[in-house]
N, C-alpha and C positions, 0 to 999 in steps of 0.2 A: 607639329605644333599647329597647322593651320589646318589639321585635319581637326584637332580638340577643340580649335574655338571653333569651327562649324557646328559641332554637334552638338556642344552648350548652346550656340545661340538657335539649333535647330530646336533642343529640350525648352529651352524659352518661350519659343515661339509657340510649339504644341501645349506646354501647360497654359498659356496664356487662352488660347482659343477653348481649351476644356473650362478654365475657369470663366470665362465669360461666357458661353454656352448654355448656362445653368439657366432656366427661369425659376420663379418661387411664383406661389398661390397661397392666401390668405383662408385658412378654414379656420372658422367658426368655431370655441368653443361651449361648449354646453356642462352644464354640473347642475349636481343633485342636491340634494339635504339630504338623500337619506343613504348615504356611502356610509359603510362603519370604517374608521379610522382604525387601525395596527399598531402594535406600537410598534419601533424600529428592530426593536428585538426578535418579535414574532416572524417579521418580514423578513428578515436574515436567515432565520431558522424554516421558514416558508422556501425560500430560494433555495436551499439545501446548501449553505455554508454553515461552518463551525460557529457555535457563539464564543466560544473560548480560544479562538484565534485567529490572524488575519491574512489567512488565505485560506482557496478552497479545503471542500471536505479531502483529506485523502486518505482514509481507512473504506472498508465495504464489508457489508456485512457477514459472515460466516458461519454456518453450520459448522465448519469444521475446528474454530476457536474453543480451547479449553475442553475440547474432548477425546477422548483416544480415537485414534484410528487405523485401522488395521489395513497394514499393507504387505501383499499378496507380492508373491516371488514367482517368477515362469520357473516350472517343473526342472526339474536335471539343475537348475543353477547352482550352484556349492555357497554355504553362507558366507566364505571368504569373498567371493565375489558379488554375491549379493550386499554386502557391508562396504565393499570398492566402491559399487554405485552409490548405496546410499551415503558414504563419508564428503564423494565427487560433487554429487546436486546439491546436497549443505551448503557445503567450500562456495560454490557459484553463489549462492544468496547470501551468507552468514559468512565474515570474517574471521571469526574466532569461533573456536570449538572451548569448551570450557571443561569439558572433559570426553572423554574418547579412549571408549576402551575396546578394542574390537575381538579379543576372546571371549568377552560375557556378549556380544554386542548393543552396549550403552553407548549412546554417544547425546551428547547435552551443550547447545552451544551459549555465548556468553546473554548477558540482556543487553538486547538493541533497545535503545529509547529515545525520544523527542520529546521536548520540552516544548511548551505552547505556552500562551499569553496567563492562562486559570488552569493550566494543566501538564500533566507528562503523563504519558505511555510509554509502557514496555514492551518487549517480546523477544518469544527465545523456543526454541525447537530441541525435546525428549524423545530421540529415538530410542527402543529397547526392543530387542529381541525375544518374541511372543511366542516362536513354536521353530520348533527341528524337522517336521517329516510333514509336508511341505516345510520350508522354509519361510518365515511370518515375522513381520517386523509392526511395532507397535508406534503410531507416533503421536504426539500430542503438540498442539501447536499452542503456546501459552501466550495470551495478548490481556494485559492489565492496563490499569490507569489509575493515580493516585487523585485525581481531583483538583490537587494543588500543581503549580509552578514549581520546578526548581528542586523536585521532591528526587533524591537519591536513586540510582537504580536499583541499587540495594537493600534499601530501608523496603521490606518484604510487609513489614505489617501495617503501609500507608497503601497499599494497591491492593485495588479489588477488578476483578475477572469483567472482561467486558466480550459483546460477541461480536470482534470486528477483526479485520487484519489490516496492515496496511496496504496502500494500493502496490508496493514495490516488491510485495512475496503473490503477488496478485499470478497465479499457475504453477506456486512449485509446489504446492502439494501434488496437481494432478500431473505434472512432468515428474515427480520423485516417483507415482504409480506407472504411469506409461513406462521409465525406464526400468523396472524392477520387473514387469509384465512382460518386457520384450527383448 
C-alpha cells in the first residue's frame, strides 16, 4: 500500500515538473487576400477521406477488380489439390462460399457489403476452372457500389462495377498466386 501511494505521489510530482516546464512564444500572424478559399467538401476529398462517409478511405485501388485473372498451378499439382488450396485461402477471407462445386471447379462466395453514410458496396470472388494440362484457374474479384444507403446486397440491378477492393482482401489475390505456385 505504501509502496502505491509513493509512486502516485512520485507520477504527480513528474507530470507537474513536465507541465510547468513548457515555455510558449508569441509568433506573429501574417494573411493574404489573395488565398482561394475550398469548400469543405473539396478539402475532405483533397485529404483523401471518403465524402460519403465518416471515416477514412478503406478500399484501394485495383487492376485486378472486375477482371479475370488467371492463376497459374506449379507443374505435377493434381486439380484436386490445387482446388484444396484455392477453397483454403477463400475460407481465410470470405465466410461463406455460396456455391462450391469442386468437380467442375467453380466455387463463388456470398456478397460481402458495407453500408456507408450516401452509399454501399459490395464484393464477392468467381473462381473457375480455365484449363487441365497445366492446371489453370480463372478468378474474378467482383467489387460494386450502388450509390445509395441501405441498398440490398442483392438488388443486382442498383450496383455498378467500381475499380477498388477493400483494404481487408488487401494480398489475397497475390497469396491465392504464391500458394498455387508453390
Amino acid at each position: 500500500m505504501r509502496f502505491q501511494k509513493n509512486k502516485t505521489l512520485l507520477l504527480v510530482i513528474v507530470l507537474a515538473f513536465i507541465l510547468t516546464s513548457f515555455t510558449t512564444k508569441d509568433v506573429p500572424h501574417t494573411f493574404t487576400t489573395d488565398v482561394q478559399v475550398l469548400p469543405i467538401a473539396t478539402k475532405i476529398a483533397l485529404a483523401g477521406h471518403s465524402l460519403d462517409a465518416d471515416i477514412p478511405v478503406i478500399d484501394y485501388q485495383s487492376s485486378y477488380a472486375n477482371r479475370n485473372i488467371t492463376l497459374s498451378v506449379m507443374r505435377g499439382r493434381t486439380k484436386e489439390e490445387a482446388y484444396e488450396i484455392v477453397q483454403s485461402t477463400v475460407l481465410s477471407y470470405f465466410d461463406v462460399l455460396e456455391s462450391d462445386n469442386e468437380s467442375s471447379g467453380y466455387l463463388r462466395t456470398a456478397w460481402v457489403g458495407t453500408n456507408y453514410a450516401n452509399n454501399t458496396k459490395r464484393v464477392r470472388v468467381i473462381i473457375r476452372k480455365s484449363g487441365s494440362k497445366p492446371v489453370k484457374f480463372s478468378l474474378k474479384f467482383v467489387s460494386q457500389e450502388s450509390g445509395v444507403a441501405g441498398t440490398s446486397y442483392t438488388d443486382d440491378a442498383k450496383y455498378k462495377s467500381i475499380n477498388s477492393i477493400p483494404n481487408s482482401y488487401d494480398g489475397f489475390i497475390e497469396e491465392l498466386m504464391a500458394r498455387l505456385k508453390n
